[in-house]
N, C-alpha and C positions, 0 to 999 in steps of 0.2 A: 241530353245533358242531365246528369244528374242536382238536380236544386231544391230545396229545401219543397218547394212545392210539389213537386214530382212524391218525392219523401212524403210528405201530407198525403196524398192521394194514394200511393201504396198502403200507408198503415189505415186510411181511411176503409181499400177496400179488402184489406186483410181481415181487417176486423168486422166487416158487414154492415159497414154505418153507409148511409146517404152521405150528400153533402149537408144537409137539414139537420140529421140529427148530429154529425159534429162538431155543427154550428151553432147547436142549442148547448152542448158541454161548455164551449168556448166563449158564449156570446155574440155569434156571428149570424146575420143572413147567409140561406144556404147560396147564395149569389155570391156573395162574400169570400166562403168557403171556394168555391168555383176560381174567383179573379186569384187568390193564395195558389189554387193547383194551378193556373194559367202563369203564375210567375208574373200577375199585373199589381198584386197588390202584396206585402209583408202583412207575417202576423207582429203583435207586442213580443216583447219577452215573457209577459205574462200570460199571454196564451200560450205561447211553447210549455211553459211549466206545467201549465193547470194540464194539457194533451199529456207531457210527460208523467205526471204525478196520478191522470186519472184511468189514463190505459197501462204505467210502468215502463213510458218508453224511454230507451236510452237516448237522452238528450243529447250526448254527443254522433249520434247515428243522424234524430232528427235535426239539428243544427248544422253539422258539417261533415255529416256519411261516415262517419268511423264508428266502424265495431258493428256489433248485433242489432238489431232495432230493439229486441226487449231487454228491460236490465236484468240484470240477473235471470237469464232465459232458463225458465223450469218447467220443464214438459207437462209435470202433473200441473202448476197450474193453468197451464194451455188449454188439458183436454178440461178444467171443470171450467172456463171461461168457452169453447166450442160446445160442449156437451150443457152445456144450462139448460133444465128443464127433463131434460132425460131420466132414466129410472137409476137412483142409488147404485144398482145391481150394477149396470153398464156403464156408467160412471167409475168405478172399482175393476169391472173387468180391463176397460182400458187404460187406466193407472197401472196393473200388474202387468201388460201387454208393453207398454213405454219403459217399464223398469226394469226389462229383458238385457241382457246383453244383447250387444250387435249381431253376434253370431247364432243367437238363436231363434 
């Protein structure tokens, strides 16, 4: 079943976070974080916001599964939020790689 916590733990392991650390974004024990993905406990409204505002997620994806999970989903900034730490150079190569047409 798709539930708001399931939702949690997709963008949780989309993004490469523990339960820990986004539960230290939100304020939460990563145990805490765990009972939200088990569907035992709800987050505040104010924790959906702060997730939405501090990763860009579309709130109405995380709240009630409609649309895209990122707002306004923009490739380039995907690869500089995947690619952190990598070389300027490659960073660039894969922004002109994403800005390809499909067909190429």
């Amino acid at each position: 079943m798709d539930t708001i916590g399931y939702r949690i733990k997709l963008l949780r392991k989309e993004m490469g976070l523990t339960q820990v650390e986004l539960g230290k974004v939100i304020g939460l024990a990563g145990a805490s974080v765990a009972k939200v993905e088990a569907n035992a406990s709800n987050l505040t409204e104010a924790a959906i916001k702060l997730i939405c505002a501090t990763y860009k997620v579309n709130y109405l994806w995380l709240t009630e599964g409609i649309g895209d999970m990122w707002q306004g989903r923009n490739l380039e900034d995907m690869v500089e939020r995947y690619m952190a730490g990598e070389s300027p150079l490659a960073i660039s190569i894969m922004k002109a790689f994403v800005r390809l047409p499909d067909e190429e």
